[in-house]
C-alpha positions, 0 to 999 in steps of 0.5 A: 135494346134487342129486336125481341125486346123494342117489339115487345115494349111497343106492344106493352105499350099499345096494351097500356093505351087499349087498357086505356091505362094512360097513367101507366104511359111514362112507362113507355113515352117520354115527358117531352114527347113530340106530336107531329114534330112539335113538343107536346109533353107528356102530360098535354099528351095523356090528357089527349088520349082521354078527350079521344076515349070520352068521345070514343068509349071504345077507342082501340088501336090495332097494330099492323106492322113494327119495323125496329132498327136499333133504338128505333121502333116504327108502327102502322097500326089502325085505329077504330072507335064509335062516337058516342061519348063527348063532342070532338073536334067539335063534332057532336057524337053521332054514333058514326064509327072512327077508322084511321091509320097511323104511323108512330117513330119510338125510342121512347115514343118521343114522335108520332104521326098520323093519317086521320078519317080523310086518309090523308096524311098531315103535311110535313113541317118543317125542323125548328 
């Protein structure tokens, strides 16, 4: 896949989770998707999604930098949304706004990272 081609995938597939078209993510992510190292699949991962959006009706990730080396697409984009929908993380809603930033590896979204509310970033964890 050329340069061109890799961005405009990642930003298809950015459209797609904007859209909240989460039936359209097999597109774009793997059905063995992992999350933060550890094999989520893609089902486990589109149901994610759609508990984040409940809570947050207007979820949205804004893209802030692509890096792409050969199969390889890394993303930092930062993601917003107003509480308002159902409790997450066991937290009521409370109409307090969400900001974090993340950190998405690709070929075929098969990893992802992320930096939450604190601004802190998980700890790594170690290969199986």
């Amino acid at each position: 896949m050329r340069r061109s081609e890799a961005a405009a995938f990642y930003r298809h597939y950015l459209a797609a989770g904007n859209a909240h078209a989460f039936d359209r993510l097999s597109d774009f992510v793997a059905e063995d998707v992992r999350v933060n190292d550890e094999v989520q699949g893609l089902p486990a991962y589109v149901a994610g999604l759609r508990e984040v959006v409940r809570a947050f009706p207007d979820y949205h990730w804004q893209l802030r930098g692509l890096l792409i080396d050969g199969d390889s697409i890394a993303a930092h984009f930062t993601d917003t949304g107003t509480h308002l929908g159902s409790s997450w993380a066991w937290r009521r809603p409370a109409g307090r706004s969400r900001r974090g930033s993340w950190r998405s590896t690709t070929s075929k979204a098969p990893d992802r990272r992320g930096v939450g509310d604190g601004g802190q970033p998980e700890p790594p964890r170690a290969a199986p």
